[in-house]
C-alpha positions as CSV (number, residue, x, y, z in Angstrom):
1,X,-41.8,-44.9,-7.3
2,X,-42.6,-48.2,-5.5
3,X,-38.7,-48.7,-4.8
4,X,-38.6,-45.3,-3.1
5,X,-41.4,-45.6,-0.7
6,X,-39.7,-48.7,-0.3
7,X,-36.2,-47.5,1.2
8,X,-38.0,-44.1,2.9
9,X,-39.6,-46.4,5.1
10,X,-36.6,-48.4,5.3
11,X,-35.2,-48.3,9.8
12,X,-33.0,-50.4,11.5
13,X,-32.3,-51.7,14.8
14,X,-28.8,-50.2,16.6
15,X,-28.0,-51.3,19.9
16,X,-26.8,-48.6,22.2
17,X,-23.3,-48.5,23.6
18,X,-24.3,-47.1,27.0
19,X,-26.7,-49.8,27.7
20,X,-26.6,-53.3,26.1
21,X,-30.0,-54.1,26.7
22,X,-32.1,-51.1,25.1
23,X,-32.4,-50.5,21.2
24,X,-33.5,-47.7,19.2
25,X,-34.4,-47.0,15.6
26,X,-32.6,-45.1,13.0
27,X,-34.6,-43.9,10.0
28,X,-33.1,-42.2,6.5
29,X,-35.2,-38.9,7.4
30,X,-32.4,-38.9,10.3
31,X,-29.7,-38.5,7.4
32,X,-32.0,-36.7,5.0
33,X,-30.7,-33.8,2.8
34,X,-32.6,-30.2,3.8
35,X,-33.0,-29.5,0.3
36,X,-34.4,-32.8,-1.5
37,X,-35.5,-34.2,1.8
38,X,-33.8,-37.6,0.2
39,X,-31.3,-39.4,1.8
40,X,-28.0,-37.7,1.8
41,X,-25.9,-38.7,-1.2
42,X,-22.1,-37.7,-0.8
43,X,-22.8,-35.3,1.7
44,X,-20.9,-32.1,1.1
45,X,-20.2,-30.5,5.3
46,X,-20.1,-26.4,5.0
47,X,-18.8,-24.3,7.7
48,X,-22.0,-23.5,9.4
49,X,-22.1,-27.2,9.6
50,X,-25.1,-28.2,7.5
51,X,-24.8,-31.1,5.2
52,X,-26.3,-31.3,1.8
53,X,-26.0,-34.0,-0.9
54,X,-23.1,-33.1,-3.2
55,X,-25.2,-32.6,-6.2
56,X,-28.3,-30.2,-4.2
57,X,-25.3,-28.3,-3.5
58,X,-23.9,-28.2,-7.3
59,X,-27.5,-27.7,-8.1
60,X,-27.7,-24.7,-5.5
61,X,-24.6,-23.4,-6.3
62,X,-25.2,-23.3,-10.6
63,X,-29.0,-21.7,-10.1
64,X,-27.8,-19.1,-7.4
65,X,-24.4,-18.2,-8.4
66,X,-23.9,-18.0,-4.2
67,X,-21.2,-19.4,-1.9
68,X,-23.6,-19.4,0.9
69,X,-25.1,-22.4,3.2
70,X,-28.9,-23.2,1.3
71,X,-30.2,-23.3,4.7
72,X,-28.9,-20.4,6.9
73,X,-27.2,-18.7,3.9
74,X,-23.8,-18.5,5.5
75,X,-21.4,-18.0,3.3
76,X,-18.6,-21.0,3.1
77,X,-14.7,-20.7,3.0
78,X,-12.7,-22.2,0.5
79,X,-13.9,-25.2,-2.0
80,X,-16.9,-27.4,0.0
81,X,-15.9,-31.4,0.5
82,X,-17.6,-34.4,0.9
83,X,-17.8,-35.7,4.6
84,X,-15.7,-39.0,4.5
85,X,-16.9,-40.2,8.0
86,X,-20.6,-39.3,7.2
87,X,-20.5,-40.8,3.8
88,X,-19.2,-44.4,4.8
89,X,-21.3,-44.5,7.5
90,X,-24.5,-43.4,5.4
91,X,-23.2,-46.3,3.0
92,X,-23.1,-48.7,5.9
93,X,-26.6,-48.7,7.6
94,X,-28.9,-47.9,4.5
95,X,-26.7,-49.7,1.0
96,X,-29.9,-49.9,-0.7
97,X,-31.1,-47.0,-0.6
98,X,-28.0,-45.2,-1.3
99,X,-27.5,-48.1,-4.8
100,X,-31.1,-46.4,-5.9
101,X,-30.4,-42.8,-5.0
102,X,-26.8,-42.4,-7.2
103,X,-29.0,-44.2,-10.1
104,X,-31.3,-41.9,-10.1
105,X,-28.8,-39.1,-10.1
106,X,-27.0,-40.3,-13.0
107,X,-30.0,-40.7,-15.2
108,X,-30.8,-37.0,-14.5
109,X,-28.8,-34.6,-17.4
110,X,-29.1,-31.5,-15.4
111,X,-27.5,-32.8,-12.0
112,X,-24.9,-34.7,-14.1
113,X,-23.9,-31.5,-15.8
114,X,-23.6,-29.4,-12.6
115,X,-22.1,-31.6,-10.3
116,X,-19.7,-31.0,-13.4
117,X,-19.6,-27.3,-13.3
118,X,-19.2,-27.0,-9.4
119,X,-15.6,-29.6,-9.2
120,X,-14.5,-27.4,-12.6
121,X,-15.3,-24.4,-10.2
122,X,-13.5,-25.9,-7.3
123,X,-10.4,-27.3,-9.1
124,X,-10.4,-23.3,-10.6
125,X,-10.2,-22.2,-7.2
126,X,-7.5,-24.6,-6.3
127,X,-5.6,-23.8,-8.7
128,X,-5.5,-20.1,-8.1
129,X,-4.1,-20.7,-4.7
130,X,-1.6,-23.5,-5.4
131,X,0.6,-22.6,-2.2
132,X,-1.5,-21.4,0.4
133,X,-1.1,-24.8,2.0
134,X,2.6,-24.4,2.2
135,X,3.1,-21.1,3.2
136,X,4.5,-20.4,6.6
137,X,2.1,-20.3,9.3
138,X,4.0,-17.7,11.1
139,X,5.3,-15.4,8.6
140,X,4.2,-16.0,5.6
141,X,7.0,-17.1,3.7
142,X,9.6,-15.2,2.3
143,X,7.9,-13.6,-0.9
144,X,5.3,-12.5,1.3
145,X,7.7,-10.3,3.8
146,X,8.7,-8.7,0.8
147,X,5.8,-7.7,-1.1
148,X,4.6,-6.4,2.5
149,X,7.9,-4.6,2.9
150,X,7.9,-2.5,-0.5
151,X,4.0,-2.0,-0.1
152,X,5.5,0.1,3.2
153,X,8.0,2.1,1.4
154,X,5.6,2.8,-1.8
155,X,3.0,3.7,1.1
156,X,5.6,5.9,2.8
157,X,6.4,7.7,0.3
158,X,3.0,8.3,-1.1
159,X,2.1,9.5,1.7
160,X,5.4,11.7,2.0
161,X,4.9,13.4,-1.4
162,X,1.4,14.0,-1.1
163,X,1.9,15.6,2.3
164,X,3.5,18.1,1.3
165,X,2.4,19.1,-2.2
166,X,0.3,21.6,-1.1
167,X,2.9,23.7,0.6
168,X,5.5,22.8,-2.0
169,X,3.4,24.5,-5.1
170,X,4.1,28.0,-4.1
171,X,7.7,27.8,-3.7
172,X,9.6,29.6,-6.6
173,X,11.8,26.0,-7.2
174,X,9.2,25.4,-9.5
175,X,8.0,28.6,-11.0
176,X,9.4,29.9,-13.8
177,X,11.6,32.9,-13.1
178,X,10.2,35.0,-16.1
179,X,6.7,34.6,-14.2
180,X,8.1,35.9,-11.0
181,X,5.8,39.0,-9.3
182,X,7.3,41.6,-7.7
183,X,6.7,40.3,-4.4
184,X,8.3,37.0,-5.3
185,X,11.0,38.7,-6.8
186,X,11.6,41.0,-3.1
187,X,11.3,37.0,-1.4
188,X,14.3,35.9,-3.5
189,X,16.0,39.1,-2.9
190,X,15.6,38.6,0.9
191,X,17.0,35.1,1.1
192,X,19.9,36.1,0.0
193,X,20.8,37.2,3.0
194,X,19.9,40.1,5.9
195,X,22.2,42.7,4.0
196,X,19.2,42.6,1.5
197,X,17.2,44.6,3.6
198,X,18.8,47.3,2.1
199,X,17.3,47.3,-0.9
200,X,14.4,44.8,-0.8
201,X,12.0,48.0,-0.8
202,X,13.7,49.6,-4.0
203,X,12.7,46.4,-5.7
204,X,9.4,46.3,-4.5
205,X,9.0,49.9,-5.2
206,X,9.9,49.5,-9.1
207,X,7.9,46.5,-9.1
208,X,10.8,44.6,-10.9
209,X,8.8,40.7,-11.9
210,X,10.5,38.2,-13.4
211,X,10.8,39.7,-16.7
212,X,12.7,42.4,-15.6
213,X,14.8,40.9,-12.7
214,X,16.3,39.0,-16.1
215,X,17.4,42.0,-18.1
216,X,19.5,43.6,-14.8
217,X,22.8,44.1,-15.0
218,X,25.1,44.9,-12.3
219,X,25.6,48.6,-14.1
220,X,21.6,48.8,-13.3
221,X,22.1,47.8,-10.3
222,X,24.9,50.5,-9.3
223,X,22.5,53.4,-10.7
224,X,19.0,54.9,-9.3
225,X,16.7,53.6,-8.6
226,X,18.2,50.4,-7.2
227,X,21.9,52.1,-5.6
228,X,23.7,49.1,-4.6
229,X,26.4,51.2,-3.7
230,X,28.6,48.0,-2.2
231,X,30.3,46.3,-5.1
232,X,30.2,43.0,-2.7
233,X,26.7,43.3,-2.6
234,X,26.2,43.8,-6.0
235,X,28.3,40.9,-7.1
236,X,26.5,38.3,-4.8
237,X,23.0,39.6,-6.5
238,X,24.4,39.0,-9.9
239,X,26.3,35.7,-9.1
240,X,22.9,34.3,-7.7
241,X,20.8,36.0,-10.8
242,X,23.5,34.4,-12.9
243,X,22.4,31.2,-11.3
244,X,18.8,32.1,-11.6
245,X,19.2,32.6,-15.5
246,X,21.3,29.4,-16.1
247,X,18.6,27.1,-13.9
248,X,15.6,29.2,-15.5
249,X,13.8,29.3,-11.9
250,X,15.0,29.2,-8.1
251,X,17.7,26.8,-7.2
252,X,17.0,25.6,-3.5
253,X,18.5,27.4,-0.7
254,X,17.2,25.8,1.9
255,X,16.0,21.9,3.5
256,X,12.5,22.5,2.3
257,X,13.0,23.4,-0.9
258,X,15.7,21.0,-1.2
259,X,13.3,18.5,-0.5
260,X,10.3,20.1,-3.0
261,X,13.0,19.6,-6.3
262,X,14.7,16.2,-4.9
263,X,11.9,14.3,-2.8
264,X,13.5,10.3,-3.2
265,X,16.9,11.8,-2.2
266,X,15.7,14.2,0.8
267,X,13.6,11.0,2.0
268,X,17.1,8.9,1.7
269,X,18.2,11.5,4.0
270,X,15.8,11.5,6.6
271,X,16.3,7.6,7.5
272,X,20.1,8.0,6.6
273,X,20.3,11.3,9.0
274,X,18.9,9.0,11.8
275,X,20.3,6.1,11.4
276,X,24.0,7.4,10.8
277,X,24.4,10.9,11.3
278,X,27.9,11.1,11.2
279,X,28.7,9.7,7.4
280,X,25.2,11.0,6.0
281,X,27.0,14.7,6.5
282,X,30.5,13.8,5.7
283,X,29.0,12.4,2.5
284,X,26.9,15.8,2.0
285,X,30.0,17.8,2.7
286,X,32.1,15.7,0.2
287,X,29.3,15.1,-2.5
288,X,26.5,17.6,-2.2
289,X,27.8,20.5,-0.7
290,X,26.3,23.6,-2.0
291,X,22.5,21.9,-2.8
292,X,22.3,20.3,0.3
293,X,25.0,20.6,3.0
294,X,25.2,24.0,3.4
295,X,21.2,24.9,3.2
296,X,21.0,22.0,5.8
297,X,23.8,24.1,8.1
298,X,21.7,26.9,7.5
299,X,18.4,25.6,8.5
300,X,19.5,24.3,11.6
301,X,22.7,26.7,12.9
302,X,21.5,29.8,11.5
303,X,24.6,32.6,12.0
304,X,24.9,35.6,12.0
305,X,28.5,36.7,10.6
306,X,31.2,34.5,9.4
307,X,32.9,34.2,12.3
308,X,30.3,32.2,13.9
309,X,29.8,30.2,10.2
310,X,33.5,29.4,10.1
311,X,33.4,28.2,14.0
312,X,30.4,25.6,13.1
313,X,32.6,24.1,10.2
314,X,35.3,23.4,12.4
315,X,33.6,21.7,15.4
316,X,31.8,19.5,12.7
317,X,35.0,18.6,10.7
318,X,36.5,17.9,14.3
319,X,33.2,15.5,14.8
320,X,34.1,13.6,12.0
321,X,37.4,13.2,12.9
322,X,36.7,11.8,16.2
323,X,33.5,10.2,15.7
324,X,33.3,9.0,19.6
């Protein structure tokens, strides 16, 4: 006890640089620690710029299970280390004081066992982030482009399927054609083409669902109540009810319901569309041309005979020809 009162009182003389001939005193309660009010031992610099001893700190840290300043409770950045320049200096002026201090700190069990704790803590930390200090300060490095890149796309298309789920449930793509209404059955009829409008109300009338669209057959059709008296007619309903039965539900006739049973490849599309127009639709008329050529024609040049139809086809296959 004696040896402490001993080095609190301890001062020294330090001539100041500006003038030669005046002194002044420095004291150890001028580098005193704010939470033991000792002298600072290893003093540990946080961010708010407050300096503890290293162990007050471990101390602080094992109690309050807080990376936070003791004092203004900032919180700090990163692993907390000891302040070189104040340290030596610390060392320098007041030696004894300092030699008592770090004996007294490793006779104490609990500070020796922290201090322990808090590096194992840090050297954890530094090990979890073994390359932030040579990543690239201006772009991150290459892994970290491309983990920022895909986290784009899987956004985008997130984002693009969820969109449009709502919309996308009621389309008969994916409903089951033996759960068909009537009215969806008079939709289908309809998209067949405008000649439909012929007999979209006989359907409706019979209330033919699902069930029943299933069991026609192109005698059924020729007879009352239905009387598609044009044998082109008929054979275009029972080609596409052939389809119908063979798929089990709609096949897509058009870009949205294109896009409702193939999302990846309509999303393809749409940045290959923009980016290269040209080859996206000779590739669609070469590869994909009933699913997704022609409903894409249809969408966006909608005709009126087949004279008009035929016309289209052959400015386009002149456009790809001559691409300029």
């Amino acid at each position: 006890m004696e040896a402490g009162v001993k080095w609190r009182a301890e001062s020294l003389d330090v001539v100041s640089a500006a003038s030669p001939g005046s002194s002044r005193r420095i004291s150890i309660s001028e580098f005193s620690c704010h939470c033991c009010y000792d002298i600072l031992v290893d003093p540990t610099t946080l961010n708010c710029g407050h300096s503890f001893c290293r162990h007050c700190l471990a101390l602080w840290w094992a109690a309050s299970k807080k990376q936070e300043c003791p004092e203004c409770r900032e919180k700090w950045e990163g692993f907390p280390k000891v302040n070189i320049l104040l340290r030596d200096a610390i060392e320098k002026l007041f030696p004894d004081a300092i030699k008592q201090r770090k004996a007294d700190i490793q006779q104490n069990p609990d500070v020796s066992h922290s201090l322990a704790a808090f590096q194992k803590y840090g050297t954890d930390q530094t090990l979890a982030t073994p390359s932030v200090g040579r990543m690239n300060p201006r772009g991150g490095g290459f892994f970290s482009g491309v983990l920022t890149a895909l986290t784009c796309v899987a956004v985008v298309l997130l984002g693009y399927h969820w969109s449009s789920r709502d919309s996308e449930d009621d389309l008969l793509v994916h409903k089951p054609v033996a759960k068909w209404t009537a009215e969806e059955v008079t939709h289908w009829l309809e998209q067949l083409g405008p000649w439909t409008s012929l007999y979209k109300d006989r359907f409706l009338l019979e209330r033919v669902n699902g069930r029943l669209l299933l069991m026609l057959t192109e005698e059924d059709l020729s007879k009352a109540p239905y009387r598609v008296e044009n044998s082109s007619h008929r054979k275009a309903i029972m080609t596409e009810l052939e389809r119908v039965k063979m798929l089990g539900m709609k096949p897509p006739q058009n870009l949205w319901e294109y896009k409702a049973v193939h999302p990846g490849k309509s999303l393809f599309l749409l940045y290959a569309l923009k980016s290269s127009p040209r080859l996206t639709m000779l590739y669609l008329y070469l590869f994909d041309y009933t699913e997704a050529f022609l409903p894409f024609l249809h969408t966006i040049c909608p005709v009126q005979d087949e004279e008009d139809f035929e016309e289209i086809m052959a400015k386009l296959l002149v456009s790809f020809q001559n691409p300029c």
